[in-house]
C-alpha positions as CSV (number, residue, x, y, z in Angstrom):
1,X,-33.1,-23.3,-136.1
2,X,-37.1,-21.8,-136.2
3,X,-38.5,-22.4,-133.2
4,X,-41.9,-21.3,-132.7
5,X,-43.8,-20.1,-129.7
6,X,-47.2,-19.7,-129.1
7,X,-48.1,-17.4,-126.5
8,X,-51.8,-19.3,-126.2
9,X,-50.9,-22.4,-125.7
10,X,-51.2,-24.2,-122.6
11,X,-47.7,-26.1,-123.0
12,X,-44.7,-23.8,-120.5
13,X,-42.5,-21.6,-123.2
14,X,-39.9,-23.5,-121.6
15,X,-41.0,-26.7,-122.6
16,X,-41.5,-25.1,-126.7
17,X,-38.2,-23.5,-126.8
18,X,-37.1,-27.8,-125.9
19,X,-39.3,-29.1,-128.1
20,X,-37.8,-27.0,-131.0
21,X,-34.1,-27.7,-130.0
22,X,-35.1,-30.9,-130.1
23,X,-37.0,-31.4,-132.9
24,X,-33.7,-29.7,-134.9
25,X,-31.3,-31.9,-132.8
26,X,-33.5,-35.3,-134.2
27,X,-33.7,-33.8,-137.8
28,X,-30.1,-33.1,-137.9
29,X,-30.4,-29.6,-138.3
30,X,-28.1,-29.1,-135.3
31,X,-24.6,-30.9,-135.4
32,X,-22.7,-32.2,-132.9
33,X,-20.9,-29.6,-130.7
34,X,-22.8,-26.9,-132.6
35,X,-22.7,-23.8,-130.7
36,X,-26.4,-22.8,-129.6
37,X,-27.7,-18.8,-129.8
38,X,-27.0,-17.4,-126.0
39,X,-29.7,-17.5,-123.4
40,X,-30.1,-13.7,-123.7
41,X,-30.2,-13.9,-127.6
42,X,-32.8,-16.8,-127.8
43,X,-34.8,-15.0,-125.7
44,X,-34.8,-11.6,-127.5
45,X,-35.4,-13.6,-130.6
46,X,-37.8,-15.7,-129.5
47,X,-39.3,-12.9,-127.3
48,X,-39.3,-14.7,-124.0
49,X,-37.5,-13.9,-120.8
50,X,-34.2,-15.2,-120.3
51,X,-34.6,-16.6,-117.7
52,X,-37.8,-19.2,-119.7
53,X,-34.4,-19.8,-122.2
54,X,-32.6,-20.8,-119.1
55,X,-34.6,-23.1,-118.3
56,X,-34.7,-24.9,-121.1
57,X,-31.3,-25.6,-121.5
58,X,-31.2,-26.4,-118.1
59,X,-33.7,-29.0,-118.7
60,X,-32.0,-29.8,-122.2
61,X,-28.3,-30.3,-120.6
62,X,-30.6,-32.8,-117.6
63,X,-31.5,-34.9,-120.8
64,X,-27.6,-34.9,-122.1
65,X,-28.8,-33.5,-125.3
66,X,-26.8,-30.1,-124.5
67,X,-23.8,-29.4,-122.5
68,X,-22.7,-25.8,-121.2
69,X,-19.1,-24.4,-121.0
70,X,-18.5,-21.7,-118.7
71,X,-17.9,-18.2,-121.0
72,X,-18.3,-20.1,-124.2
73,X,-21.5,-21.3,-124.2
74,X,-24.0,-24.1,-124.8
75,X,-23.7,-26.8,-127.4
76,X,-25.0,-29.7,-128.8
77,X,-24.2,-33.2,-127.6
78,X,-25.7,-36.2,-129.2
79,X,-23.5,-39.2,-127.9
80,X,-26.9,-40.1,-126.3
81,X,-29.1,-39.2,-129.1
82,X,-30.0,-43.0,-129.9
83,X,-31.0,-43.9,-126.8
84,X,-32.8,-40.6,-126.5
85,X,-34.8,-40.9,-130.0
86,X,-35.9,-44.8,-128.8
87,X,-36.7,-43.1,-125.8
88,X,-38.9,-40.4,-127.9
89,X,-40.1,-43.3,-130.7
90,X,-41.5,-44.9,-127.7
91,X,-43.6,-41.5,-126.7
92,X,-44.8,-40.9,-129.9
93,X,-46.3,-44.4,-130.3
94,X,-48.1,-44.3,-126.4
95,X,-49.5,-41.5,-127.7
96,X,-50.6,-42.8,-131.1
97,X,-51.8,-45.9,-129.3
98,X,-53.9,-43.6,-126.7
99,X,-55.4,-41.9,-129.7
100,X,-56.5,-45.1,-131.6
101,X,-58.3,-46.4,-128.0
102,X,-59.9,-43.1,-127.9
103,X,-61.3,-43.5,-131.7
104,X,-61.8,-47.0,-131.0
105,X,-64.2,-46.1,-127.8
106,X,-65.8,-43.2,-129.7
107,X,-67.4,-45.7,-132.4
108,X,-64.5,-44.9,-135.3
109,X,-63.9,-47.8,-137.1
110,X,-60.2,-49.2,-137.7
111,X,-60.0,-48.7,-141.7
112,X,-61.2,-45.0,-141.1
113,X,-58.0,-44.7,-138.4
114,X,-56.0,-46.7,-141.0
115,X,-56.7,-44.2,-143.7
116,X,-56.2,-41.4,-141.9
117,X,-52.5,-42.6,-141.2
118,X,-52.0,-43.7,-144.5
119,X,-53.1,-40.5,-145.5
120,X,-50.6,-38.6,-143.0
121,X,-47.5,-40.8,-144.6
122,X,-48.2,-40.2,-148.5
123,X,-48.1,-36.9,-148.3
């Protein structure tokens, strides 16, 4: 699992060290029941305080995506990943559809959008 940080951005750590687990959970990198590094290991890795890894998986195991056993650890749970990816599909495409309005209102013409998509998915 690489999860990346950025120290400038404006997003919470908390919410990037998520966004990673969850980006690995939804491209299958982490398997059901998988064992997950310890809070104080994912944060010396990642080079966060332990208590920014806590959180996360506090907020992970909130989302059933995670589920903590006491002196064993945290693992992976994905008997809710379906609904969760709908759930995640259906963010992506606000977004995408927020986007296009924007482009649309700032004079970009719909084949200019189109190609740029098109672009995105042939590569």
């Amino acid at each position: 699992m690489n999860i990346i940080i950025s120290y400038t951005s404006d997003k919470p750590m908390y919410e990037q060290i998520e966004d990673g687990i969850k980006k690995a959970i939804y491209e299958g990198e982490l398997k059901n029941n998988e064992l997950l590094p310890s809070v104080r290991q994912l944060a010396k890795d990642l080079n966060v305080s332990a208590i920014t890894t806590k959180r996360a998986y506090i907020d992970l195991e909130h989302e059933g995506l995670v589920y903590t056993v006491s002196g064993k650890g945290t693992f992976v749970r994905l008997d809710k990943l379906s609904e969760l990816q709908k759930n995640h599909e259906a963010e992506l495409l606000s977004k995408l559809k927020d986007s296009a309005q924007l482009c649309r209102d700032h004079g970009i013409e719909k084949q200019k959008l189109t190609d740029v998509i098109s672009e995105v998915y042939d590569k």
